[in-house]
Biopython code that builds the backbone (N, CA, C, O; Angstrom):
import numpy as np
from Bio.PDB.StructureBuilder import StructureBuilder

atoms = [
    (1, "UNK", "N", (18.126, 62.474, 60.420)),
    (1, "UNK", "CA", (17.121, 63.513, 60.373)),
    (1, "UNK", "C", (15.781, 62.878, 60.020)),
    (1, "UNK", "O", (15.897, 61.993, 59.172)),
    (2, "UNK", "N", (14.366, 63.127, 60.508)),
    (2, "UNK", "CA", (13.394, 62.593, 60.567)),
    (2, "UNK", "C", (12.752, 63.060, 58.945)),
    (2, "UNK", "O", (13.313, 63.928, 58.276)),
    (3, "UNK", "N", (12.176, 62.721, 58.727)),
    (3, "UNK", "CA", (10.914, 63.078, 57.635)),
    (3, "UNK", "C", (10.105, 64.221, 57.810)),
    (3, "UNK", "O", (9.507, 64.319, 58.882)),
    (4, "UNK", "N", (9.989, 64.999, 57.060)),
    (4, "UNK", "CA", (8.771, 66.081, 57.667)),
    (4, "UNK", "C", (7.973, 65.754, 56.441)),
    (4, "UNK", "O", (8.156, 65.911, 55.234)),
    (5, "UNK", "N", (6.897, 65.176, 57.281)),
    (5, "UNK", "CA", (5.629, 64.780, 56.466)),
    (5, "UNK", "C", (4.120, 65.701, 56.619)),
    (5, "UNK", "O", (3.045, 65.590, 56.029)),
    (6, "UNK", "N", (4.508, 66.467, 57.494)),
    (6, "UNK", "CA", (3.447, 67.367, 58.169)),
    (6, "UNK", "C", (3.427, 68.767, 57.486)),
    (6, "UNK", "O", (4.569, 69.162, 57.252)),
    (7, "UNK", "N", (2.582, 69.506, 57.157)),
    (7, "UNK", "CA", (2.814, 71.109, 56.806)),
    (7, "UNK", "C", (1.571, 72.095, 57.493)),
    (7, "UNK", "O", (0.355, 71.904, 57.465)),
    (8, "UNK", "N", (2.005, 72.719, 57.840)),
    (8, "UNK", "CA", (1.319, 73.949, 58.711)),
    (8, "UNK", "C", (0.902, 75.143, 57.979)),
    (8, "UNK", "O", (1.782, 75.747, 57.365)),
    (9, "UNK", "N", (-0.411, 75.621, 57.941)),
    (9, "UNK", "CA", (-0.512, 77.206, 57.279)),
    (9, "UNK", "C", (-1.285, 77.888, 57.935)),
    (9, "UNK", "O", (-2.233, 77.493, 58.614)),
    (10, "UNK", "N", (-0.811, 79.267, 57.717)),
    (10, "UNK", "CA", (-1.348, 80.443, 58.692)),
    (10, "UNK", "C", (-1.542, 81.500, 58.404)),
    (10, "UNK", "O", (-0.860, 81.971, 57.493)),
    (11, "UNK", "N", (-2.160, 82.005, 58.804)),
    (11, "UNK", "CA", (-2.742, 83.188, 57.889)),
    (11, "UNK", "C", (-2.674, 84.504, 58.861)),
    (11, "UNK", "O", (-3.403, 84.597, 59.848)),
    (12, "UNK", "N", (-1.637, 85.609, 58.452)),
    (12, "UNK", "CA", (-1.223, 86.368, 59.423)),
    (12, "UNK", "C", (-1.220, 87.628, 58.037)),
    (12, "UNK", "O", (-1.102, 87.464, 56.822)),
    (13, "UNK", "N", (-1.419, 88.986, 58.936)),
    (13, "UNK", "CA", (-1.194, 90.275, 58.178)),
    (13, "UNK", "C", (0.271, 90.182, 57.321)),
    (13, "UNK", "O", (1.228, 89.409, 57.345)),
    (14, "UNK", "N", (-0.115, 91.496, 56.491)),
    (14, "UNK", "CA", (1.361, 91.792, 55.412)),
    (14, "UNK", "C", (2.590, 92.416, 56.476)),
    (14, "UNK", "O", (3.785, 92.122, 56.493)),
    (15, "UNK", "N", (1.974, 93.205, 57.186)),
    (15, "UNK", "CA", (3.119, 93.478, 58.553)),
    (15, "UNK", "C", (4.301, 92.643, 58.818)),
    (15, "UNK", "O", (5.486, 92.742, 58.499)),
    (16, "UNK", "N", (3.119, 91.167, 59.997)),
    (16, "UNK", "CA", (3.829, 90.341, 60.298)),
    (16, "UNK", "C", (4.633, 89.562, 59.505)),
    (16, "UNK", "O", (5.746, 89.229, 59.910)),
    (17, "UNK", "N", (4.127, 89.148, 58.179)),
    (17, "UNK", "CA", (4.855, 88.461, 57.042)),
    (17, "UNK", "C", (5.976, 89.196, 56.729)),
    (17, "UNK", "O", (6.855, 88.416, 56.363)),
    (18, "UNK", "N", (6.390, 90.466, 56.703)),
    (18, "UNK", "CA", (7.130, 91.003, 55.788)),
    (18, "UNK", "C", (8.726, 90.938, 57.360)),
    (18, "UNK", "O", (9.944, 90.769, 57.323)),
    (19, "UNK", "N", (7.826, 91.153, 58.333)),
    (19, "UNK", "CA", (8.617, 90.589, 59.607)),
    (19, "UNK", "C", (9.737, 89.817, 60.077)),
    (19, "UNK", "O", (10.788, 90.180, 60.607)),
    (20, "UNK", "N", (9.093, 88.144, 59.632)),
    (20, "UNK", "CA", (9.328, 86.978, 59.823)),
    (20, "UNK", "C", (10.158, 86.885, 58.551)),
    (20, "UNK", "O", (11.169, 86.186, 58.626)),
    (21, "UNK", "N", (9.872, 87.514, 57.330)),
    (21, "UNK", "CA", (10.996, 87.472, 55.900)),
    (21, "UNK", "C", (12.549, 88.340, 56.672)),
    (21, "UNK", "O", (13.730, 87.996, 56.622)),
    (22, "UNK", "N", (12.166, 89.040, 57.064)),
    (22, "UNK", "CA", (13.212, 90.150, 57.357)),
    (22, "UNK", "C", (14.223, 89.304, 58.180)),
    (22, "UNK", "O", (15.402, 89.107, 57.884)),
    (23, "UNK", "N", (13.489, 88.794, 59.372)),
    (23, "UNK", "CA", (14.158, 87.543, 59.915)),
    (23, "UNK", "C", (14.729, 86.933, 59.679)),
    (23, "UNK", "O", (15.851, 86.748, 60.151)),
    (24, "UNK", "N", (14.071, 86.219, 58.643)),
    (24, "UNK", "CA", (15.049, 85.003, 58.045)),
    (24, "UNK", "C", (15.806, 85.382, 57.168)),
    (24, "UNK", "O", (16.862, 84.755, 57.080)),
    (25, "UNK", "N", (15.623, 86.281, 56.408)),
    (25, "UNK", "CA", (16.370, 86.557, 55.886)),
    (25, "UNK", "C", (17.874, 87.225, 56.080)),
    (25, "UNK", "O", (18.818, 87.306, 55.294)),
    (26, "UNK", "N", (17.750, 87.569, 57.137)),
    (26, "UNK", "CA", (19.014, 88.182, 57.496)),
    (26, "UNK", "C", (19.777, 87.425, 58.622)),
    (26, "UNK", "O", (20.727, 87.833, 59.290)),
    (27, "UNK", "N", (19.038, 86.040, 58.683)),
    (27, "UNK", "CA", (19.461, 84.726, 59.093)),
    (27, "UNK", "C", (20.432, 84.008, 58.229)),
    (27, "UNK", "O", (21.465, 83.434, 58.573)),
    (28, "UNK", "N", (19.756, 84.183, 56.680)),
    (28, "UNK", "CA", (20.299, 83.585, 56.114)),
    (28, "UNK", "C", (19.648, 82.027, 56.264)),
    (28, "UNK", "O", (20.377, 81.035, 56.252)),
    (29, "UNK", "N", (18.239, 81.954, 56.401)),
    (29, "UNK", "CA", (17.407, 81.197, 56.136)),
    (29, "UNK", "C", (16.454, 81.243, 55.690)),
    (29, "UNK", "O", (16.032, 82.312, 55.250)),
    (30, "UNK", "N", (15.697, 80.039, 55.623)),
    (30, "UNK", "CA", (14.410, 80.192, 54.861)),
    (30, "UNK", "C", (13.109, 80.397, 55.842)),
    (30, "UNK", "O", (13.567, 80.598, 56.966)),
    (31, "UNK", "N", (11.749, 80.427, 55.876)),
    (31, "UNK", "CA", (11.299, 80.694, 56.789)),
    (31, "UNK", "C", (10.888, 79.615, 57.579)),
    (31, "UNK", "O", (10.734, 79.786, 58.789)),
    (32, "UNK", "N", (10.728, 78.738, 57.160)),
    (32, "UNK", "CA", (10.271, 77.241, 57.084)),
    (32, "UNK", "C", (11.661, 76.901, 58.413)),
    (32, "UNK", "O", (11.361, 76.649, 59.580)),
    (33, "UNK", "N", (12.860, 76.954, 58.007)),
    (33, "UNK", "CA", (14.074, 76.865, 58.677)),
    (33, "UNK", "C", (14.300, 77.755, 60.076)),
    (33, "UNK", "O", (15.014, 77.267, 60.953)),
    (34, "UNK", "N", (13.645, 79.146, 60.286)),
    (34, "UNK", "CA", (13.437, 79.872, 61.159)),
    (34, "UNK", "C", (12.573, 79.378, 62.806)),
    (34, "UNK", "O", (12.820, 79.367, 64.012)),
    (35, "UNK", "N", (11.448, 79.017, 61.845)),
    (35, "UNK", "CA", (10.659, 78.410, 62.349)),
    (35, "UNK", "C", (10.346, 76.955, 63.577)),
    (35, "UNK", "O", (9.597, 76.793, 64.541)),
    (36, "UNK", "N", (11.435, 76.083, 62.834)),
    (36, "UNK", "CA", (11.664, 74.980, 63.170)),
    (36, "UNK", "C", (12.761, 75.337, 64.353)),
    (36, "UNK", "O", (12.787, 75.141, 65.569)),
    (37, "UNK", "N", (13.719, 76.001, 63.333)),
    (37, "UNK", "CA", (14.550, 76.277, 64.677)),
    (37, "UNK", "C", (14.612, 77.244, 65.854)),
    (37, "UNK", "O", (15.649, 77.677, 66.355)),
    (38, "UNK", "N", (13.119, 77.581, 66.302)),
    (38, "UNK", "CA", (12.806, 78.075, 67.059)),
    (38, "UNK", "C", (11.456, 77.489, 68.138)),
    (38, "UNK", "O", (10.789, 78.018, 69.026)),
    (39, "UNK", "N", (11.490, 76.371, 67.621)),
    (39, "UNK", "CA", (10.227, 75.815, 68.273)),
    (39, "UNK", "C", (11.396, 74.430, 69.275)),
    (39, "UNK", "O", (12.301, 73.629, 69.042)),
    (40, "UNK", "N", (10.430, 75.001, 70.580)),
    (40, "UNK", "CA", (10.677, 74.549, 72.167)),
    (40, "UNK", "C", (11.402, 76.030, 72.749)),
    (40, "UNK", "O", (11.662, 76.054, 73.952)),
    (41, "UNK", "N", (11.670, 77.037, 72.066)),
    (41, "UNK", "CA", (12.536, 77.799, 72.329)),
    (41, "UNK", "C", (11.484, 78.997, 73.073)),
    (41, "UNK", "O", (11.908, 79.886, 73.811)),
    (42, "UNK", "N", (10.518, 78.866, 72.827)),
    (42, "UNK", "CA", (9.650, 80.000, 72.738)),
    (42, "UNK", "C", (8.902, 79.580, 74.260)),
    (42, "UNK", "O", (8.458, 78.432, 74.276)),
    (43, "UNK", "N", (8.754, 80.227, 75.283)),
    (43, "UNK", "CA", (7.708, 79.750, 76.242)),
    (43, "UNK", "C", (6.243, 80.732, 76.576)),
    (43, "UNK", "O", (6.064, 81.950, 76.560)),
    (44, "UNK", "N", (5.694, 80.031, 76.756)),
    (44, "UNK", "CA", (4.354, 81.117, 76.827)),
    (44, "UNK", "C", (3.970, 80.493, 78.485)),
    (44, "UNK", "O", (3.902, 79.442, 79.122)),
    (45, "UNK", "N", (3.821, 81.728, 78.598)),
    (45, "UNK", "CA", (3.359, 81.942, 80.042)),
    (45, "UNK", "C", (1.586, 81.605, 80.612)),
    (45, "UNK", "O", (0.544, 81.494, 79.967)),
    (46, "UNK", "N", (1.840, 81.532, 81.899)),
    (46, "UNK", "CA", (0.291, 80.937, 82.153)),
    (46, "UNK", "C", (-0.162, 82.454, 82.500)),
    (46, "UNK", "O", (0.296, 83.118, 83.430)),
    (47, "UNK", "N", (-0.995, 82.810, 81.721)),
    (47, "UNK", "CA", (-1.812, 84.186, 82.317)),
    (47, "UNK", "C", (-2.529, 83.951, 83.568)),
    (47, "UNK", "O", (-2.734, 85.003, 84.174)),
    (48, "UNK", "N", (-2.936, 82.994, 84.097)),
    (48, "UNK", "CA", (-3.690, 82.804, 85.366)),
    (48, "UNK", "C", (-2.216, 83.196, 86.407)),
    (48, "UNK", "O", (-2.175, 84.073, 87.270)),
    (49, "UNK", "N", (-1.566, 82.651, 86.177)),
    (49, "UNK", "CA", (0.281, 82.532, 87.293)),
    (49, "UNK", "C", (0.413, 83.789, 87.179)),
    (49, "UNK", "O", (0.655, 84.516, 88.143)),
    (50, "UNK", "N", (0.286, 84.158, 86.107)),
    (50, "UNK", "CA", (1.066, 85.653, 86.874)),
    (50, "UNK", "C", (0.097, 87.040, 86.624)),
    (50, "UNK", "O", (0.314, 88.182, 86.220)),
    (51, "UNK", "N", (-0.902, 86.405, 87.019)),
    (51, "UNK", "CA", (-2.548, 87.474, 87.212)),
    (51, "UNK", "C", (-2.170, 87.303, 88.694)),
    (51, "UNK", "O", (-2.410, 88.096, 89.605)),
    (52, "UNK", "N", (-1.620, 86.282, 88.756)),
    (52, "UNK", "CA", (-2.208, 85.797, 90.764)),
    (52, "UNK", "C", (-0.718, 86.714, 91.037)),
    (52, "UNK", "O", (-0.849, 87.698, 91.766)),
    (53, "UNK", "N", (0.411, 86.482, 90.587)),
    (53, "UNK", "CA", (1.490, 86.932, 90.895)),
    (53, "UNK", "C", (1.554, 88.743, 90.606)),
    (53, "UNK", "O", (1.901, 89.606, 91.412)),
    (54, "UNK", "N", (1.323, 88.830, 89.896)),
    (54, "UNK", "CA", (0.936, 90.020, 89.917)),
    (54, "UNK", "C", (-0.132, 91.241, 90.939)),
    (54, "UNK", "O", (0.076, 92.448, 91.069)),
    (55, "UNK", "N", (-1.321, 90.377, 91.571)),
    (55, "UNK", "CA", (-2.011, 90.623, 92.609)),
    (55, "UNK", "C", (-0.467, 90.571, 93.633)),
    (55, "UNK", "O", (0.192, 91.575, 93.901)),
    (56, "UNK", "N", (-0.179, 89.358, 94.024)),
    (56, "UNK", "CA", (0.188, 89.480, 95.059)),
    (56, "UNK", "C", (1.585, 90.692, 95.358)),
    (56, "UNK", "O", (1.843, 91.277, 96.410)),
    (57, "UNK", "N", (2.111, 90.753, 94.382)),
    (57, "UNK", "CA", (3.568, 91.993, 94.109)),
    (57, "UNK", "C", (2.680, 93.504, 93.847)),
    (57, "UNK", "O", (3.275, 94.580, 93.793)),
    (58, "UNK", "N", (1.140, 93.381, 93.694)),
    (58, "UNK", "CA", (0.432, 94.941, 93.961)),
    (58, "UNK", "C", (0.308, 94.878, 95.741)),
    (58, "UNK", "O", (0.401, 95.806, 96.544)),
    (59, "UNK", "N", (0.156, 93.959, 95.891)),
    (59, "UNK", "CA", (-0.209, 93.623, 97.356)),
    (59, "UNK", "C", (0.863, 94.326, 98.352)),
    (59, "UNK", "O", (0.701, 95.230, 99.172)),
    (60, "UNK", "N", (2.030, 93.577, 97.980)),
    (60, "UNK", "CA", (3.240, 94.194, 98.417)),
    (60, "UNK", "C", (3.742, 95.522, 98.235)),
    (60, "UNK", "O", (4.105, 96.290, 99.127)),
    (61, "UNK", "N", (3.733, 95.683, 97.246)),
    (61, "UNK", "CA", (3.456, 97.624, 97.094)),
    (61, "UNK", "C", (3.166, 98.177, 97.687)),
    (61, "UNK", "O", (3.873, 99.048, 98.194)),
    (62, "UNK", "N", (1.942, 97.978, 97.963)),
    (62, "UNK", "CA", (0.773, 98.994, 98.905)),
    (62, "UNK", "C", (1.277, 98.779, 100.605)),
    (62, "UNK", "O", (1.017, 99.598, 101.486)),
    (63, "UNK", "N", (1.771, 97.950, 100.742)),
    (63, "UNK", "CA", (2.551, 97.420, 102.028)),
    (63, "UNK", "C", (3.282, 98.464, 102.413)),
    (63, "UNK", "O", (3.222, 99.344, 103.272)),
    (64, "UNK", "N", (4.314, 97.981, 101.148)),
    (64, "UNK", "CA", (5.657, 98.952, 101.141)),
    (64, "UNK", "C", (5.272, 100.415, 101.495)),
    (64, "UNK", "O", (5.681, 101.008, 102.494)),
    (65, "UNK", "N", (4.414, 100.938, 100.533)),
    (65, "UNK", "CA", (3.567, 102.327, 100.591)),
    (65, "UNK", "C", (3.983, 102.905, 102.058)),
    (65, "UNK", "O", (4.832, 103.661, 102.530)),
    (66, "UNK", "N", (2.644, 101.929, 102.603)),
    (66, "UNK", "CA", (2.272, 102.581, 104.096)),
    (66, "UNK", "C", (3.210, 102.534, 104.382)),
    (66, "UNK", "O", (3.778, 103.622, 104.290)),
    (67, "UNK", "N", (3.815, 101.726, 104.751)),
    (67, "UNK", "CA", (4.993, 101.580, 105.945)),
    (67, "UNK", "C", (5.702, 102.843, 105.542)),
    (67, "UNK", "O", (5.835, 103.748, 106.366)),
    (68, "UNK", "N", (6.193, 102.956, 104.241)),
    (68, "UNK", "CA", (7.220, 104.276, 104.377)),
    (68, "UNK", "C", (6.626, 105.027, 104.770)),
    (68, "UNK", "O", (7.194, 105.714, 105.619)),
    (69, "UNK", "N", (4.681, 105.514, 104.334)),
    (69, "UNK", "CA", (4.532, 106.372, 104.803)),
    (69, "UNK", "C", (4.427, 107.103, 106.280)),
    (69, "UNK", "O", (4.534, 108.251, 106.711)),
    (70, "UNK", "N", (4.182, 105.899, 106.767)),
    (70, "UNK", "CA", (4.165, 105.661, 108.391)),
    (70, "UNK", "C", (5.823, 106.406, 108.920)),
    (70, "UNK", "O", (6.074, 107.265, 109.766)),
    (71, "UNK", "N", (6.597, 105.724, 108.110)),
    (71, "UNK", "CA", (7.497, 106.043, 108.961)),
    (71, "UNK", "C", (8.585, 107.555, 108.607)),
    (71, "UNK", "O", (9.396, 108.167, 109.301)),
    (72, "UNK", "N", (8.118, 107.713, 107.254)),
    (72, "UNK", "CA", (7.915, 109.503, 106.992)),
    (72, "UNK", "C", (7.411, 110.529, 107.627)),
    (72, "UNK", "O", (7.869, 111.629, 107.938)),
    (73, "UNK", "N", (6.112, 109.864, 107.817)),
    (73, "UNK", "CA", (5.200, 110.577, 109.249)),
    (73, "UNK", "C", (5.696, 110.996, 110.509)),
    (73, "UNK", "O", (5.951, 112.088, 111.016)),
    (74, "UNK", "N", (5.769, 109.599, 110.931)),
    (74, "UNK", "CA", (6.364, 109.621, 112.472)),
    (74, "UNK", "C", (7.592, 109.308, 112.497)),
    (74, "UNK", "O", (7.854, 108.279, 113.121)),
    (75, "UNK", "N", (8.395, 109.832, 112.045)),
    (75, "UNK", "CA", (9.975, 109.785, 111.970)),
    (75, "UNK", "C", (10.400, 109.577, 113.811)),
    (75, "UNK", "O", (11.186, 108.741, 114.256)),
    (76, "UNK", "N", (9.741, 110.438, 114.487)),
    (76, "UNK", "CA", (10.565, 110.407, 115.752)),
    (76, "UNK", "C", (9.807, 109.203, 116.599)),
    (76, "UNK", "O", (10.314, 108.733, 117.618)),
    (77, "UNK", "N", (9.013, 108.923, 116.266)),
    (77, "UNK", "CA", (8.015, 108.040, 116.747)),
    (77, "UNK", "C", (8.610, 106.286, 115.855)),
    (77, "UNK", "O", (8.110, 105.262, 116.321)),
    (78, "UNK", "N", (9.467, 106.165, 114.844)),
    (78, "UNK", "CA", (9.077, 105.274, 114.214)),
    (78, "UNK", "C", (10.114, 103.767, 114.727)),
    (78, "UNK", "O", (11.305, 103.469, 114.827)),
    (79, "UNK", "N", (9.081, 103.288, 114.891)),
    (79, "UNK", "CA", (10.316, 101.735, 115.645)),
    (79, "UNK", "C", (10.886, 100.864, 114.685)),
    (79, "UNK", "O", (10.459, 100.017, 113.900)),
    (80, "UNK", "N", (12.258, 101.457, 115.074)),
    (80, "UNK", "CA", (13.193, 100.449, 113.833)),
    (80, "UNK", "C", (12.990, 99.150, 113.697)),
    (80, "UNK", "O", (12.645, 98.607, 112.648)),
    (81, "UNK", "N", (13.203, 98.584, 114.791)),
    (81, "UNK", "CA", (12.597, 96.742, 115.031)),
    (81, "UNK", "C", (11.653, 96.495, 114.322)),
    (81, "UNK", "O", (11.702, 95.619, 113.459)),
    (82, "UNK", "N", (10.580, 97.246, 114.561)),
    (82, "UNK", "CA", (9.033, 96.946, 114.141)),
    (82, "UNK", "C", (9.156, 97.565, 112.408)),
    (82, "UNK", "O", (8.401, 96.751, 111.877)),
    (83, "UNK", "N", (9.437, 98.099, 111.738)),
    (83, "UNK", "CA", (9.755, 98.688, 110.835)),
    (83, "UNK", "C", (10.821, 97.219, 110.171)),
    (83, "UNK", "O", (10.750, 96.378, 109.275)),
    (84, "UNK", "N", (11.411, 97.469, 110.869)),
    (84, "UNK", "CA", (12.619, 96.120, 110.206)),
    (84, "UNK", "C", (12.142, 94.512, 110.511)),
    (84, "UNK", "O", (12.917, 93.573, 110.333)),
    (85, "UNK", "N", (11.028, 94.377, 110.901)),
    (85, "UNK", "CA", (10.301, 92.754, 110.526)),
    (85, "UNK", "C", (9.142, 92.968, 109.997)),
    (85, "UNK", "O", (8.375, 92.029, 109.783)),
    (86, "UNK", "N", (8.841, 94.200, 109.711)),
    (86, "UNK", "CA", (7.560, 94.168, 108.747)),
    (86, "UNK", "C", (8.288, 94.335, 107.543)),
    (86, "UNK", "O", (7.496, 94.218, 106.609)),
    (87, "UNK", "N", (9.455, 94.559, 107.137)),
    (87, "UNK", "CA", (10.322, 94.314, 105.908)),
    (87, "UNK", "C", (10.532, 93.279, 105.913)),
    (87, "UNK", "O", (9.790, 92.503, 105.310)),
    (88, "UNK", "N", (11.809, 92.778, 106.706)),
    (88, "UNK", "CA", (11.439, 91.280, 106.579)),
    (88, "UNK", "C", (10.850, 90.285, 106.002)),
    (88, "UNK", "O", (11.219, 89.322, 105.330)),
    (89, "UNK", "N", (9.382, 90.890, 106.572)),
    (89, "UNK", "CA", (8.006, 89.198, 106.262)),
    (89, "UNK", "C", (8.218, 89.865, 104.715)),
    (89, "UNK", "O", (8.714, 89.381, 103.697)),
    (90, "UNK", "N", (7.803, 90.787, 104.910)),
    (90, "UNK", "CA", (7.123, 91.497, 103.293)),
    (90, "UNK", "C", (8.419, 91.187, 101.749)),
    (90, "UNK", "O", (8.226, 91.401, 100.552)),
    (91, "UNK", "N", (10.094, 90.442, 102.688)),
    (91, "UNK", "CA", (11.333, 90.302, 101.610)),
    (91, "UNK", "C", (10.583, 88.714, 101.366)),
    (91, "UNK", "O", (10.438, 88.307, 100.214)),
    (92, "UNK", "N", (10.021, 87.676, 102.841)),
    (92, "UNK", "CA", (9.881, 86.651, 102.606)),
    (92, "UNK", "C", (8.806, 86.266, 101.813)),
    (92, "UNK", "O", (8.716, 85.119, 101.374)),
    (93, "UNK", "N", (7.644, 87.492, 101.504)),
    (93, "UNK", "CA", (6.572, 87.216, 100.548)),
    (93, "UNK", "C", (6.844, 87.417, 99.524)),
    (93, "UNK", "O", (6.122, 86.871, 98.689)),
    (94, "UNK", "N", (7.980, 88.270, 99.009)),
    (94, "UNK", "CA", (8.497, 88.010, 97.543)),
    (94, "UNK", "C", (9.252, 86.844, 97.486)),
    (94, "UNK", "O", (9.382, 86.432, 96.333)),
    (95, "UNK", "N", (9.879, 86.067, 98.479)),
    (95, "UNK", "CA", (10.474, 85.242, 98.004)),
    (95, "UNK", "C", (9.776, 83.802, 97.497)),
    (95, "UNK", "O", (10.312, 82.960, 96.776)),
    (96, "UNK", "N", (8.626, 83.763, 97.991)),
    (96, "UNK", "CA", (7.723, 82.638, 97.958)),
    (96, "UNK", "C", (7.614, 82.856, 96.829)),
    (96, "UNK", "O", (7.936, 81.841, 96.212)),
    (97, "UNK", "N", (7.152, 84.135, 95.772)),
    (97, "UNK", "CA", (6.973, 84.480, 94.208)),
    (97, "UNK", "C", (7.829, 83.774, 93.257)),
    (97, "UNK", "O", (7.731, 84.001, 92.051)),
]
sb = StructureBuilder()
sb.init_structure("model")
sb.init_model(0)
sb.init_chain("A")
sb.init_seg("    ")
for serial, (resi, resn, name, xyz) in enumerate(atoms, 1):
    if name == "N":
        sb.init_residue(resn, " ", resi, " ")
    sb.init_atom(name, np.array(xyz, "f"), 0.0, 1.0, " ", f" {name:<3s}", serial, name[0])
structure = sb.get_structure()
């Protein structure tokens, strides 16, 4: 086991503190111990990735939209083929996500 020569402090509300006790405590650790054994565990996301990902799955929505509405509309009019590869592309643009 390495040395812990390093110490960290932070300064967070009575909320969150009373939180992170509750935690550990019903861990049956200390907080210090919580902590540690939760770090690499935790991932944080790129807000830019899934701003863009998120555009693009509104994108698809609105796709989806029309088309049903299109083909709600013109039910007797509506071409299955054409209807069934504009699904299609629109399964293969989620899959690129």
């Amino acid at each position: 086991m390495m040395k812990k020569t390093k110490q960290l402090n932070i300064r967070i509300d009575e909320a969150d503190y009373e939180k992170i006790q509750q935690i550990a405590n019903s861990s049956n650790r200390t907080v210090s111990e919580l902590l540690r054994d939760h770090i690499g565990k935790v991932t944080v996301k790129d807000s830019a990735l899934e701003r863009q990902r998120n555009v693009h799955l509104n994108r698809i929505n609105s796709n989806l939209n029309m088309i049903a509405k299109w083909v709600n509309t013109h039910k007797e009019l509506a071409d299955v083929i054409r209807v069934t590869e504009l699904l299609i592309s629109i399964q293969r643009g989620v899959g690129k996500l």
